[in-house]
N, C-alpha and C positions, 0 to 999 in steps of 0.2 A: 104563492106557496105550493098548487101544483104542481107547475112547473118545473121548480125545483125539486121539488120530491123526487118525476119520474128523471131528471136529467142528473142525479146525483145517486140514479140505482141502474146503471149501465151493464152491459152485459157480463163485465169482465166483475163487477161488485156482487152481481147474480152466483156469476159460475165460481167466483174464490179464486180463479186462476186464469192464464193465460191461453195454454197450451190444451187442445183437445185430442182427445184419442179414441171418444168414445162419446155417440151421441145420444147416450138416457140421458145424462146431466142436462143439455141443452132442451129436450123435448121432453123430460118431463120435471125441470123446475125452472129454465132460464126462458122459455119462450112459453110459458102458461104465464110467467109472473108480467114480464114485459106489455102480453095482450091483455093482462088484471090492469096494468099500470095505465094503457093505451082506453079501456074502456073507464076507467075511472079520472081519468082526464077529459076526455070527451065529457064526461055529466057533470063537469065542473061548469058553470055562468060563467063565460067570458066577461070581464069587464070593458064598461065601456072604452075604445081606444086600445084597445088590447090584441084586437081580431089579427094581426099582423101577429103578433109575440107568439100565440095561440096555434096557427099555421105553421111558425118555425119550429114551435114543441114537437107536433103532432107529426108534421115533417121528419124531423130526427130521429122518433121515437118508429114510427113507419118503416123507413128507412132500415134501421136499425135490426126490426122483427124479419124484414125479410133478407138482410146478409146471414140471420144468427139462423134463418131456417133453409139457406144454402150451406151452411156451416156445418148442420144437423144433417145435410144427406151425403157428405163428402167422406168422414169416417167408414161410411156403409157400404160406399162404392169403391172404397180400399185407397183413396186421394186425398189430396190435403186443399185448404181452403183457409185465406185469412182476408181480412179486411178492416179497414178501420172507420172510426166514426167520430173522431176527434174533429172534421170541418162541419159536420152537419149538430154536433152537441156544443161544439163552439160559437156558432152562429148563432141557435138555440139561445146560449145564457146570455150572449153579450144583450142579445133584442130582449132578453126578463130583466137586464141588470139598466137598462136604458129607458 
């Protein structure tokens, strides 16, 4: 049920939208909620047998906090920046749904 949680609260469900142009949205509610997401998965008990699924979550979610906070200084410096994260939140579910 973690797992799902934080892999079904992505950045683009955080932010409401796609396109950025301005980076308060991101620093001050998409990458506070993502590290809320990231440390309350950490204090979940791994199940036994799990330690692998666990690593792929935390992986993705990782992953993830530091494109969205290359993302957060690109607006600033007057450039653009995108990235995606559908191979590392894909690998994520299939290893939760397996």
């Amino acid at each position: 049920k973690a797992a799902d949680k934080v892999l079904d609260n992505g950045p683009i469900v955080l932010l409401g939208y796609g396109l950025v142009f301005d980076s308060g949205p991101l620093r001050e509610r998409v990458l506070p909620q993502l590290n809320r997401s990231l440390a309350e998965f950490r204090a979940v008990k791994v199940p036994k047998g799990a330690q692998d699924v666990a690593v792929k979550v935390d992986g993705a979610l990782t992953y993830v906090i530091g494109e969205v906070g290359r993302m957060a200084d690109r607006p600033d410096a007057g450039s653009s920046y995108e990235f995606s994260y559908d191979t590392q939140y894909d690998a994520a579910r299939k290893a939760v749904q397996d």
